[in-house]
Every structure is written in C-alpha cells, then in structure tokens.
N, CA, C and O atoms as a printed pandas DataFrame, in Angstrom:
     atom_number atom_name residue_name chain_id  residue_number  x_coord  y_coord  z_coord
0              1         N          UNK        A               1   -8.602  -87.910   40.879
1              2        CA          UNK        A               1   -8.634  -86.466   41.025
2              3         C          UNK        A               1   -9.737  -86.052   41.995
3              4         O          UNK        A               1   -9.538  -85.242   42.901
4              5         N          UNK        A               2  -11.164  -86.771   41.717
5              6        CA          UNK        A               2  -11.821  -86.809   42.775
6              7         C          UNK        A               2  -11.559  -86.905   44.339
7              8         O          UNK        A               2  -11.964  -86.089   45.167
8              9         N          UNK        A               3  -10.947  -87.835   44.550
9             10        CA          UNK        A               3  -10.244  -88.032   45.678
10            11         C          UNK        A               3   -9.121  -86.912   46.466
11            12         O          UNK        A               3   -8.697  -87.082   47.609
12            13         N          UNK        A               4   -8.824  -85.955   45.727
13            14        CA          UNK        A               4   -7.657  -85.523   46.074
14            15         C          UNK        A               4   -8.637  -83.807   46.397
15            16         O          UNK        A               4   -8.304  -83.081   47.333
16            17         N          UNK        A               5   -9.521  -83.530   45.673
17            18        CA          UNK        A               5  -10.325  -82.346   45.601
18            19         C          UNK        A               5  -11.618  -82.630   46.886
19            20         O          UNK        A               5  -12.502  -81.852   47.243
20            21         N          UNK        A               6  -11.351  -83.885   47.325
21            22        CA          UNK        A               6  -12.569  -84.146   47.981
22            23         C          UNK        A               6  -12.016  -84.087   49.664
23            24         O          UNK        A               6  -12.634  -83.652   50.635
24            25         N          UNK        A               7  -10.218  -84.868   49.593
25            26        CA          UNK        A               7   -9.832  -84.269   50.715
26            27         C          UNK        A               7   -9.688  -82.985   50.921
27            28         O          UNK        A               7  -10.288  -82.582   51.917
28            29         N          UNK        A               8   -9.168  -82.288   50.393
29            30        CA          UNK        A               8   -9.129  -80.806   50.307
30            31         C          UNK        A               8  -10.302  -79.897   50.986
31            32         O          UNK        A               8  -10.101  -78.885   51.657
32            33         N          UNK        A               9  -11.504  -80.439   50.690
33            34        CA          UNK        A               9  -12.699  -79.644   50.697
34            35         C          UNK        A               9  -13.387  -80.190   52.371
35            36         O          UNK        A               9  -14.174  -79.582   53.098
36            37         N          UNK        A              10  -12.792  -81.410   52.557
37            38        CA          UNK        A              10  -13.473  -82.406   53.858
38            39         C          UNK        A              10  -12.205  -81.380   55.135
39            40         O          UNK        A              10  -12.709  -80.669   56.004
40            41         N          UNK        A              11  -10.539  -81.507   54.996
41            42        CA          UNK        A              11   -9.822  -81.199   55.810
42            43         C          UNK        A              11   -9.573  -79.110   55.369
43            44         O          UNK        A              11   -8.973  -78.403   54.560
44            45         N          UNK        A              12  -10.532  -78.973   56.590
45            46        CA          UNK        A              12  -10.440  -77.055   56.120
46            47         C          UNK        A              12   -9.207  -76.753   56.706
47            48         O          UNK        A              12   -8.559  -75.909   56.087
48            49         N          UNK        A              13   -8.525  -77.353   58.063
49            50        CA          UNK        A              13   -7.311  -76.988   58.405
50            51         C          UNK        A              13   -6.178  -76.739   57.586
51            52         O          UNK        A              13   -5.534  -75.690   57.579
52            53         N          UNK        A              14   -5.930  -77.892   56.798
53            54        CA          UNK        A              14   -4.951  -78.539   55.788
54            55         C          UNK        A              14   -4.975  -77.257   54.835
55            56         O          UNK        A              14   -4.058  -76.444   54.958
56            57         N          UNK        A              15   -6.300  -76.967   53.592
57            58        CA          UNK        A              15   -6.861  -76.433   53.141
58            59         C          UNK        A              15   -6.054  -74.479   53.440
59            60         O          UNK        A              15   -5.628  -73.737   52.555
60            61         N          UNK        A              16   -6.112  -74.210   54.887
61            62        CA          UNK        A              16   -6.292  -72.990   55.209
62            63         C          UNK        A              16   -4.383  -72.900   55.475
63            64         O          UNK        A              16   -3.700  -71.955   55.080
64            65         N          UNK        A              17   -3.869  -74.057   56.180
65            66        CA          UNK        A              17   -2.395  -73.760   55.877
66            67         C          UNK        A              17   -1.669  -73.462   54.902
67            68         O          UNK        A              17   -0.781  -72.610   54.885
68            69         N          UNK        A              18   -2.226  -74.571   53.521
69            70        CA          UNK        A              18   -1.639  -74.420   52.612
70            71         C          UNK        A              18   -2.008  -72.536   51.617
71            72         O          UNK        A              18   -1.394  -71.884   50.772
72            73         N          UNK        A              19   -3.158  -72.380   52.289
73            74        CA          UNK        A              19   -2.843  -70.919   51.394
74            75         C          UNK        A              19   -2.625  -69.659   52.438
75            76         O          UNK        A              19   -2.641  -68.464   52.143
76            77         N          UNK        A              20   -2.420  -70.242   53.723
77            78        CA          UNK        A              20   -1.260  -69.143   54.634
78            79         C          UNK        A              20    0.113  -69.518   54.625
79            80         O          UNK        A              20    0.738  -69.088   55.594
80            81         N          UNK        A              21    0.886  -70.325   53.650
81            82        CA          UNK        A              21    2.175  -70.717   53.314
82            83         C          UNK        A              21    2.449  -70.074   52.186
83            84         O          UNK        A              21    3.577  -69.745   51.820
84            85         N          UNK        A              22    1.062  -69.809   51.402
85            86        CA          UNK        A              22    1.070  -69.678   49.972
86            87         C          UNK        A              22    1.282  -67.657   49.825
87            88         O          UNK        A              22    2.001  -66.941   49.128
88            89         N          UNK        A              23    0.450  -67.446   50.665
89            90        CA          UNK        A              23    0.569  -65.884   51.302
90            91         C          UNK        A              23    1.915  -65.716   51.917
91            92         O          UNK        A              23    2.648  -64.794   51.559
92            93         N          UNK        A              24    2.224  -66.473   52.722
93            94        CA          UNK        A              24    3.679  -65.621   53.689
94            95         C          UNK        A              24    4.609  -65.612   52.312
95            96         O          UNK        A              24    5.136  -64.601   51.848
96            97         N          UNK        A              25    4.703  -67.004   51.733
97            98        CA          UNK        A              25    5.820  -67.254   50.435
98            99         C          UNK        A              25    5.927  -65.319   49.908
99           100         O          UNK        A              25    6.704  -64.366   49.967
100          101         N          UNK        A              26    4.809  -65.618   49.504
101          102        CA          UNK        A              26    4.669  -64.249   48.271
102          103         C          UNK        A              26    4.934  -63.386   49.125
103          104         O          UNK        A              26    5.820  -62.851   48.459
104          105         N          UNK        A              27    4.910  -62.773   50.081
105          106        CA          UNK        A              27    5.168  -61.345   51.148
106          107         C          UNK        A              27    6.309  -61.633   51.220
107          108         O          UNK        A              27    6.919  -60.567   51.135
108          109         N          UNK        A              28    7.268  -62.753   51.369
109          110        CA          UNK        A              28    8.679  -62.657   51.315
110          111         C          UNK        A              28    9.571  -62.341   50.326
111          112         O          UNK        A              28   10.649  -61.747   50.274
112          113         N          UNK        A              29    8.657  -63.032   49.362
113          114        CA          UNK        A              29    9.410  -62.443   47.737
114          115         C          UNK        A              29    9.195  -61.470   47.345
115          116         O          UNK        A              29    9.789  -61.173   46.308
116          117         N          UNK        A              30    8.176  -60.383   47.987
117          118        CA          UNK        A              30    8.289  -59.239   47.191
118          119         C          UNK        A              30    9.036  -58.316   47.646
119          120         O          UNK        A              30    9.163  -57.222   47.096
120          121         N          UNK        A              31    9.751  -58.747   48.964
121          122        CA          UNK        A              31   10.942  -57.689   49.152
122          123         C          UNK        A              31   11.906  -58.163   48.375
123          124         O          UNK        A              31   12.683  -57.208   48.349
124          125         N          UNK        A              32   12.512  -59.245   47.533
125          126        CA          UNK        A              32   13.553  -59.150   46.430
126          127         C          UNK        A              32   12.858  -59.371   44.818
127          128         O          UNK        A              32   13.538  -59.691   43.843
128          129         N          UNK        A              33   11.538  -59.153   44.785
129          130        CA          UNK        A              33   12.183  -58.078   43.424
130          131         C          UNK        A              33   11.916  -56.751   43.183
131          132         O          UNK        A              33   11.274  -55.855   43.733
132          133         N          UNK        A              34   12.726  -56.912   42.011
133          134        CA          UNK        A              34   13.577  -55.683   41.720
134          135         C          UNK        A              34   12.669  -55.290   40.952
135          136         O          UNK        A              34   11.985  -56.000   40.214
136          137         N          UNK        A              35   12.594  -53.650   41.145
137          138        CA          UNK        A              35   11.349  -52.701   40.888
138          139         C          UNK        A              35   12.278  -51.367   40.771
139          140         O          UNK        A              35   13.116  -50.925   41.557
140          141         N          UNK        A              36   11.830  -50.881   39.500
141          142        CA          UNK        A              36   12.543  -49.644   38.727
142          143         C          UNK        A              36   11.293  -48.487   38.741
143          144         O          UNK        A              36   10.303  -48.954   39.304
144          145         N          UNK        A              37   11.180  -47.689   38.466
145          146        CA          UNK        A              37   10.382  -46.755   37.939
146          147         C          UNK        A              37   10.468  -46.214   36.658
147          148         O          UNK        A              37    9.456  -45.998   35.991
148          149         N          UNK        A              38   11.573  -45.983   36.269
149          150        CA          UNK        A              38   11.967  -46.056   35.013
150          151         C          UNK        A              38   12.795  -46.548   34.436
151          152         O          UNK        A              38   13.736  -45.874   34.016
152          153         N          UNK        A              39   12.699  -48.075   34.201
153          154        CA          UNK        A              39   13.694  -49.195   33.659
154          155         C          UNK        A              39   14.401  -48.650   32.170
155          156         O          UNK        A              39   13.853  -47.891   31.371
156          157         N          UNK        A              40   15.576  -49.172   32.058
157          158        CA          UNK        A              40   16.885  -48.544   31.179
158          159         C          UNK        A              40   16.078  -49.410   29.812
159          160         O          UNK        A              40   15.914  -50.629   29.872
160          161         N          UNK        A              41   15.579  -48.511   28.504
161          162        CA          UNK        A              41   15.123  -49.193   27.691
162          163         C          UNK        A              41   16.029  -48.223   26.400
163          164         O          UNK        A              41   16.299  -47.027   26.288
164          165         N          UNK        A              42   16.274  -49.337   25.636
165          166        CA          UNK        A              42   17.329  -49.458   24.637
166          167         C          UNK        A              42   16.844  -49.530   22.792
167          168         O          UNK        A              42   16.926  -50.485   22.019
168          169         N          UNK        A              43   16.264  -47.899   22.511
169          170        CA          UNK        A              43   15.854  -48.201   21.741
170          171         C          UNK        A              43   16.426  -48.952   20.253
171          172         O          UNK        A              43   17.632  -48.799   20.056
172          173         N          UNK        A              44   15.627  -49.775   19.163
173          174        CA          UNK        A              44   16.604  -50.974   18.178
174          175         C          UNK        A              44   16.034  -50.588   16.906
175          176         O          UNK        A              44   16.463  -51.133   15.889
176          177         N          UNK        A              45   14.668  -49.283   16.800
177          178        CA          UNK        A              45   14.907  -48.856   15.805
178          179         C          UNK        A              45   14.333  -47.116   15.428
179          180         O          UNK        A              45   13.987  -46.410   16.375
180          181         N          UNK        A              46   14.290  -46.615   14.128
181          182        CA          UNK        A              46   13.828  -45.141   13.969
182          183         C          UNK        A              46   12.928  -45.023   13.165
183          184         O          UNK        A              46   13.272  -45.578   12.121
184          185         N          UNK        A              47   11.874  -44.561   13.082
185          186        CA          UNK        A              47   10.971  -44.204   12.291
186          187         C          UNK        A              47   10.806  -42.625   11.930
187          188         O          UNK        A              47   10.450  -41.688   12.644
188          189         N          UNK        A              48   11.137  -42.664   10.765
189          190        CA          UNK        A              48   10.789  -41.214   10.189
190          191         C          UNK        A              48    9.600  -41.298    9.498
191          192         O          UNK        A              48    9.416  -42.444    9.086
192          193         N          UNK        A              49    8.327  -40.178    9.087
193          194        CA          UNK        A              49    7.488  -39.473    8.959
194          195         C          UNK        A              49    7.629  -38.427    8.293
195          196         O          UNK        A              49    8.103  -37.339    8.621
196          197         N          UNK        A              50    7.176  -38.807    7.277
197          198        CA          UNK        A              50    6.915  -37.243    6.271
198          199         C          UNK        A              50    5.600  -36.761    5.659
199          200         O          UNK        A              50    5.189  -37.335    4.650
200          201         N          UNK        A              51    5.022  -35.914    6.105
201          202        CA          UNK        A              51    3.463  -35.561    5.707
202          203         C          UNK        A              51    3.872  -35.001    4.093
203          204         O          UNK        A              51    5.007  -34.567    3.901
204          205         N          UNK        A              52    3.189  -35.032    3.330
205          206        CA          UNK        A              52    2.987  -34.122    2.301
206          207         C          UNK        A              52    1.274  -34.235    1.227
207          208         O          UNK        A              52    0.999  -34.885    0.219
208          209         N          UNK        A              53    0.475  -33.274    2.064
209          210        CA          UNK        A              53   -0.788  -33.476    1.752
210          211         C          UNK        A              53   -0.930  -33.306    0.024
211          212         O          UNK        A              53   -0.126  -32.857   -0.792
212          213         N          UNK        A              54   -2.011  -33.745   -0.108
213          214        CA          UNK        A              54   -2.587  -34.239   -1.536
214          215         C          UNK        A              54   -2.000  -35.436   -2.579
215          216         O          UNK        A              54   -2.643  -35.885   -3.529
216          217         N          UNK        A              55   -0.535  -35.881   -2.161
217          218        CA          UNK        A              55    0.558  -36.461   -2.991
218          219         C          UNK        A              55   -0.407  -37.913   -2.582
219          220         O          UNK        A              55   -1.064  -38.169   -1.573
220          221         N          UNK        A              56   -0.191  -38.598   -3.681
221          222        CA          UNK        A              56   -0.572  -40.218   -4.155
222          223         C          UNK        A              56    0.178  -40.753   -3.867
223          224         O          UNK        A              56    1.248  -40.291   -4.264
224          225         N          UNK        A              57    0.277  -41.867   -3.141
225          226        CA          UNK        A              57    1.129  -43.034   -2.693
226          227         C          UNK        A              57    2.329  -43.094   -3.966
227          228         O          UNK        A              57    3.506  -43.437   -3.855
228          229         N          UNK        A              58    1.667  -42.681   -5.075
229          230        CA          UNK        A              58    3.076  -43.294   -6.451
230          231         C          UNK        A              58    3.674  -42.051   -6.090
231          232         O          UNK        A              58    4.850  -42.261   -5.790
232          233         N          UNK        A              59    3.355  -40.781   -5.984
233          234        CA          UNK        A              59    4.278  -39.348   -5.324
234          235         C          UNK        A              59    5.126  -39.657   -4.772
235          236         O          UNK        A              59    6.287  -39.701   -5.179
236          237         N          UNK        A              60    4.568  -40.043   -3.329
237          238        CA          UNK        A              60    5.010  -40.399   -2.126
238          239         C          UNK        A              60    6.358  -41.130   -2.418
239          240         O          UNK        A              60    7.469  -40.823   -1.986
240          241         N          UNK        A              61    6.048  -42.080   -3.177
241          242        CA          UNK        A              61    7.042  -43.463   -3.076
242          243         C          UNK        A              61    8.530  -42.598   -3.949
243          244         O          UNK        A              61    9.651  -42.405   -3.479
244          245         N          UNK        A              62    8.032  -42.244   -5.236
245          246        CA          UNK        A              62    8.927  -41.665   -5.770
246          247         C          UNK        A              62    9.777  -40.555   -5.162
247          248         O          UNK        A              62   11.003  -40.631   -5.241
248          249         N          UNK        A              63    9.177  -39.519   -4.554
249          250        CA          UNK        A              63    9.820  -38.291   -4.322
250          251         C          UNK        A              63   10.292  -38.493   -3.046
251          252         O          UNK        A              63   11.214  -37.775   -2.659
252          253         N          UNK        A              64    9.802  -39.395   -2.266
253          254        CA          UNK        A              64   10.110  -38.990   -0.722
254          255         C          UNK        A              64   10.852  -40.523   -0.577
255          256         O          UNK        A              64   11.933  -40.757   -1.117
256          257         N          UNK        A              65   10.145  -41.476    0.190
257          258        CA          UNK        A              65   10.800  -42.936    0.074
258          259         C          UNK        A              65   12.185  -43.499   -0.681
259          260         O          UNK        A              65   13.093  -44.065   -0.072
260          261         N          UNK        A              66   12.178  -43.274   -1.924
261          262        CA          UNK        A              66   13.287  -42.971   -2.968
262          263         C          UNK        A              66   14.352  -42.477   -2.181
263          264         O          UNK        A              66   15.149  -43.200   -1.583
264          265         N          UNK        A              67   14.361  -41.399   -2.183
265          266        CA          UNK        A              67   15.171  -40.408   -1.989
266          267         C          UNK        A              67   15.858  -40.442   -0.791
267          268         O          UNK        A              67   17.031  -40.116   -0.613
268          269         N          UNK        A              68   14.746  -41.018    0.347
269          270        CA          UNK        A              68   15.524  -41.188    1.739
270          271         C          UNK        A              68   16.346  -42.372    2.124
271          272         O          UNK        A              68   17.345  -42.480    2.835
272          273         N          UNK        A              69   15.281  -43.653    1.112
273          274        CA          UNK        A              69   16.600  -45.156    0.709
274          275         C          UNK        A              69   17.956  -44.959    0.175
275          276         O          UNK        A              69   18.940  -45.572    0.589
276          277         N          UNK        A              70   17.969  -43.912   -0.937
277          278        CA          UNK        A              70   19.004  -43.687   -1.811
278          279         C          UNK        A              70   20.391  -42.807   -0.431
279          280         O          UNK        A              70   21.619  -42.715   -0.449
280          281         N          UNK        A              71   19.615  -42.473    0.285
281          282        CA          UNK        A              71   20.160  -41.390    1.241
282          283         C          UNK        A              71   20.967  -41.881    2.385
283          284         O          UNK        A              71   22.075  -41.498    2.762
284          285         N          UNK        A              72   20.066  -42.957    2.941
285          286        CA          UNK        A              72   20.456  -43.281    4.214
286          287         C          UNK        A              72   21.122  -44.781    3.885
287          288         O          UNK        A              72   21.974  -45.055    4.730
288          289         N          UNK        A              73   20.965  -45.730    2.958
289          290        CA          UNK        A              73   21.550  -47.169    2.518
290          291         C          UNK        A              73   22.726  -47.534    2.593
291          292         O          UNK        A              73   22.843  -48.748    2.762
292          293         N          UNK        A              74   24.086  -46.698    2.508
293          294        CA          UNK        A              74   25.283  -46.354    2.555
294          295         C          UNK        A              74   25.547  -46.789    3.774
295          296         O          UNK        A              74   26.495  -47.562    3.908
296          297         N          UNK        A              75   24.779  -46.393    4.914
297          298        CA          UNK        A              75   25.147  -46.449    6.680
298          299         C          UNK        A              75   25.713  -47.264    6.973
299          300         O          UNK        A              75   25.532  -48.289    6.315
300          301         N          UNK        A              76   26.738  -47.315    8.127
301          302        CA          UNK        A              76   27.002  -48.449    8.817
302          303         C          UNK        A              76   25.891  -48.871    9.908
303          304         O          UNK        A              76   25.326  -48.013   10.586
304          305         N          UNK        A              77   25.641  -50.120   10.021
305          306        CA          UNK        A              77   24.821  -50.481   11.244
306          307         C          UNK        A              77   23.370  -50.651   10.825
307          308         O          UNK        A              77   22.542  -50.950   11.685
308          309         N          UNK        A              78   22.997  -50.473    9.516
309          310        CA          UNK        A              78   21.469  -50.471    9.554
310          311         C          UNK        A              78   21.367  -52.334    9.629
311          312         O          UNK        A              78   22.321  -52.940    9.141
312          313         N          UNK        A              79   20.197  -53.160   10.246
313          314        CA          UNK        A              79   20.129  -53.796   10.178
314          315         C          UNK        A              79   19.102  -54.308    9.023
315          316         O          UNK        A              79   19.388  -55.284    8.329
316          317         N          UNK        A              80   17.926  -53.609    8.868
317          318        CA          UNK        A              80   16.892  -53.446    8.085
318          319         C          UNK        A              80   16.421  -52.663    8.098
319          320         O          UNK        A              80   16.592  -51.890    9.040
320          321         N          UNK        A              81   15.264  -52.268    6.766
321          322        CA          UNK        A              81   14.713  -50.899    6.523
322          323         C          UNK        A              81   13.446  -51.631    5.802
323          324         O          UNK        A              81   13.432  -52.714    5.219
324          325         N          UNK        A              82   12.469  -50.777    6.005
325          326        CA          UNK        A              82   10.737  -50.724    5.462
326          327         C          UNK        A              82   10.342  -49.314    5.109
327          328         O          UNK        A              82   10.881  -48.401    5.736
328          329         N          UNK        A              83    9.799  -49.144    4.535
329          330        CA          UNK        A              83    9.295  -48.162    4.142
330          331         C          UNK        A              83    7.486  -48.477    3.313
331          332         O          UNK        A              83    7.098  -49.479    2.711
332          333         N          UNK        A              84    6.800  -47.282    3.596
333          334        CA          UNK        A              84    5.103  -47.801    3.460
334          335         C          UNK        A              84    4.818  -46.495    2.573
335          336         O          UNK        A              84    5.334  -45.512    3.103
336          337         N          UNK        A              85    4.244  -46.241    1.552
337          338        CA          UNK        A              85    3.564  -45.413    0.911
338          339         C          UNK        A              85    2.251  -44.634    1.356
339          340         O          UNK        A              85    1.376  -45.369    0.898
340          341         N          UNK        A              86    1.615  -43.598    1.966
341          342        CA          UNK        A              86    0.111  -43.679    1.744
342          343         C          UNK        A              86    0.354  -42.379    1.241
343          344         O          UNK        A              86    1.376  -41.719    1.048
344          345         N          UNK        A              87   -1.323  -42.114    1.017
345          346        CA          UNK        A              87   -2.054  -40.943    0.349
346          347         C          UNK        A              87   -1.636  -39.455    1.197
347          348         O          UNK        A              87   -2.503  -38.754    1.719
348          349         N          UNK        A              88   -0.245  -39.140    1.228
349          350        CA          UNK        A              88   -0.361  -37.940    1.854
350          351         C          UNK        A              88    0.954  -38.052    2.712
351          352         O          UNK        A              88    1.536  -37.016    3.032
352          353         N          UNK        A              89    1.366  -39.098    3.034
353          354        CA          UNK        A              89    2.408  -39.286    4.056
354          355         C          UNK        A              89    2.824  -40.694    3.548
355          356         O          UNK        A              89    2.284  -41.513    2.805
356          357         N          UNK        A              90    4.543  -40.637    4.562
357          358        CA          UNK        A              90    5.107  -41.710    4.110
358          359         C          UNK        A              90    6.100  -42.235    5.410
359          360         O          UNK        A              90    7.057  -41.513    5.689
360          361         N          UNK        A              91    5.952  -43.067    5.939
361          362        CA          UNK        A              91    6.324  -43.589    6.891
362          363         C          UNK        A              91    7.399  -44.642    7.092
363          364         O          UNK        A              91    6.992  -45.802    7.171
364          365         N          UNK        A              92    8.687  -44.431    7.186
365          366        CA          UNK        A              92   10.126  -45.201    7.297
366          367         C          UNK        A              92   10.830  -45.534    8.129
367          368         O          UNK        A              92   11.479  -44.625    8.646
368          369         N          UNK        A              93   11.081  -47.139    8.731
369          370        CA          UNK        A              93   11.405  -47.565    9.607
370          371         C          UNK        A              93   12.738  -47.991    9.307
371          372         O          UNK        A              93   13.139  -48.615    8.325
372          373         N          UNK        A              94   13.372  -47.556   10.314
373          374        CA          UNK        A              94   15.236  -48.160    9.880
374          375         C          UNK        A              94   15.455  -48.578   11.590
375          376         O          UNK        A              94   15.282  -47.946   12.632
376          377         N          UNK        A              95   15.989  -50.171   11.230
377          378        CA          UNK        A              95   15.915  -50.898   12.383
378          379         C          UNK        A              95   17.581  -50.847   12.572
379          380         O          UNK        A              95   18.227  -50.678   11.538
380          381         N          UNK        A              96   18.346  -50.989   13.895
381          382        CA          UNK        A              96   19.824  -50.636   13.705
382          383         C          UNK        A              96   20.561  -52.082   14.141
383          384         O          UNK        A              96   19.908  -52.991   14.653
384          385         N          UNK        A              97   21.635  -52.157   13.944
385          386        CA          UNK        A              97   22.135  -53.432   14.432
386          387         C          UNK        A              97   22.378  -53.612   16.319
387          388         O          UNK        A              97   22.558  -52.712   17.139
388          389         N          UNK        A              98   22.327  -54.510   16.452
389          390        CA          UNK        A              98   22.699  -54.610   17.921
390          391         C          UNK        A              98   24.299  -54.319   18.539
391          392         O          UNK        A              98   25.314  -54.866   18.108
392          393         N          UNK        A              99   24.251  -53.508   19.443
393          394        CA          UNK        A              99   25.838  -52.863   20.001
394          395         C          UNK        A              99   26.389  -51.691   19.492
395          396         O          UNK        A              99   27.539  -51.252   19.500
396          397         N          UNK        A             100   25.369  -51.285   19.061
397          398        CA          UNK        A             100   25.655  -49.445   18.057
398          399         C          UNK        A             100   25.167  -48.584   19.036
399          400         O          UNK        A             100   24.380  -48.892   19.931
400          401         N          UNK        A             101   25.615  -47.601   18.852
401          402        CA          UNK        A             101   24.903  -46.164   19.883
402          403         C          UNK        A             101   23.927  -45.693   18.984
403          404         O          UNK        A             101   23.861  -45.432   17.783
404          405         N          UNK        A             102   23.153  -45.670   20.020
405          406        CA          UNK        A             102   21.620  -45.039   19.422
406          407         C          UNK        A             102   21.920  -44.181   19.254
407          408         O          UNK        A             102   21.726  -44.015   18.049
408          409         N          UNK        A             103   22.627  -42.746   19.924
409          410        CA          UNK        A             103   22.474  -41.256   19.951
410          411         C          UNK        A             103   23.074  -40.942   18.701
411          412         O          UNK        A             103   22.771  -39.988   17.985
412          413         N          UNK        A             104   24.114  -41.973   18.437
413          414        CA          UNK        A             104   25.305  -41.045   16.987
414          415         C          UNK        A             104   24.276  -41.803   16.068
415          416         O          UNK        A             104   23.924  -40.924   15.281
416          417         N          UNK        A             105   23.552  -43.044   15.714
417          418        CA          UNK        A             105   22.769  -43.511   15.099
418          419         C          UNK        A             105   21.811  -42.410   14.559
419          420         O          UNK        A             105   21.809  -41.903   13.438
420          421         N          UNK        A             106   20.894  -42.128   15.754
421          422        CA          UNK        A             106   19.616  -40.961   15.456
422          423         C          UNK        A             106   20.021  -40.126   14.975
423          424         O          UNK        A             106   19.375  -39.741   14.001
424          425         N          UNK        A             107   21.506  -39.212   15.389
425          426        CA          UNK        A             107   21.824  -38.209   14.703
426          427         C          UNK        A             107   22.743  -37.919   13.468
427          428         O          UNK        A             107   23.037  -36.853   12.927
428          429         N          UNK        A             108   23.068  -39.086   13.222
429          430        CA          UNK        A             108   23.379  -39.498   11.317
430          431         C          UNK        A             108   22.574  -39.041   11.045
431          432         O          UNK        A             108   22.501  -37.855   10.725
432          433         N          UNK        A             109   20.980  -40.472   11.109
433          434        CA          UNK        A             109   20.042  -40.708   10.114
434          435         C          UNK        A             109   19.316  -38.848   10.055
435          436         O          UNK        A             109   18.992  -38.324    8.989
436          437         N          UNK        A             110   19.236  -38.376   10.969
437          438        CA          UNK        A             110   18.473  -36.860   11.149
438          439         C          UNK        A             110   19.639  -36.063   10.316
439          440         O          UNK        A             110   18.929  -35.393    9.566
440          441         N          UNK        A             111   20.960  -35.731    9.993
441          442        CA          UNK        A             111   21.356  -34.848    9.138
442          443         C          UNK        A             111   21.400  -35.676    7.641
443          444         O          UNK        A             111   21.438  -35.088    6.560
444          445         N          UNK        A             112   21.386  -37.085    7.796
445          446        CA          UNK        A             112   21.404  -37.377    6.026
446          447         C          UNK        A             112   19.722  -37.119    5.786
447          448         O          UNK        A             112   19.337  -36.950    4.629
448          449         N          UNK        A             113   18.723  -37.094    6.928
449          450        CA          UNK        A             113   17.264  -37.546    5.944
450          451         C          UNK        A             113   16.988  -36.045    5.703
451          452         O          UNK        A             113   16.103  -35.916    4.857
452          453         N          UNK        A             114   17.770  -34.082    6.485
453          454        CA          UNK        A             114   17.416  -33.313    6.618
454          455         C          UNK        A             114   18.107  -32.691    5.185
455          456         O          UNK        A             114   17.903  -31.521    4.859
C-alpha cells in the first residue's frame, strides 16, 4: 500500500490527470440527473390529533382512542393502526395499504373520526 501511495505522491502528473478525469466524469453526469423541485411523494399514512386539556391518559384512552378504534376498524385498506395516550391529547396513526387512493382514504377516515 505503501508503494502505491508513494507513487502517487512522487508522479504529480499522473496524480493531477486522474482527478481532471475525475472532475470532467462528474460535469458530464450532472447533465443526466434527474432533478425535480417538487418530487411526486405518496403519502402511506394519517395521523389524527385530539387535544383535550386536563383529561389523564386513562380519559384519553377511554373516551377518545376507544371510540376512534371502534370507529374507523371496519375500513377497507387499513394496513395498521397505533394509537398513544398522553396527559391532555391523544395521538392516532392509521397506516393504509399499498395501491389505495389517499384522497378517498383521508376523506373516509375525516367523516367517520368527525
């Protein structure tokens, strides 16, 4: 390895081609790729949010969480669901299956959770 770092450093010609080959390479490739500004992103799941100040995580879980599992479980397409308790709010993730429309998706889950 010595040997190979030692020519390198002795031949500056060699040295200076290989990273003006290494430069032109890259200036050629960056005219093919492909550069979006706003690339097509496909959202895979929904999170609903429900504040309700002073309520205890056991509140929470019961009155709100409950109610929106019992609500939305029926669906076609859910792939998985989480749901988190805290002190005041309650936070529910419903992940959808792959090859479903997001838009009729979001706007199920928004008239069954309303």
């Amino acid at each position: 390895m010595n040997g190979l770092i030692s020519w390198w450093a002795k031949n500056g010609v060699a040295a200076n081609l290989l990273m003006a080959f290494i430069v032109i390479i890259g200036l050629l490739s960056f005219g093919s790729i492909s550069r979006e500004a706003q690339p097509p992103v496909t959202p895979e799941s929904i999170s609903v949010y429900v504040t309700w100040p002073g309520a205890s995580p056991n509140d929470v879980e019961e009155q709100i969480i409950i109610r929106i599992e019992e609500t939305v479980a029926n669906m076609d397409g859910i792939k998985r669901m989480s749901a988190f308790a805290y002190e005041g709010r309650a936070t529910f993730n419903i992940e959808m299956d792959e090859g479903e429309d997001f838009d009729a998706f979001l706007n199920e889950i928004k008239a069954r959770v309303d």
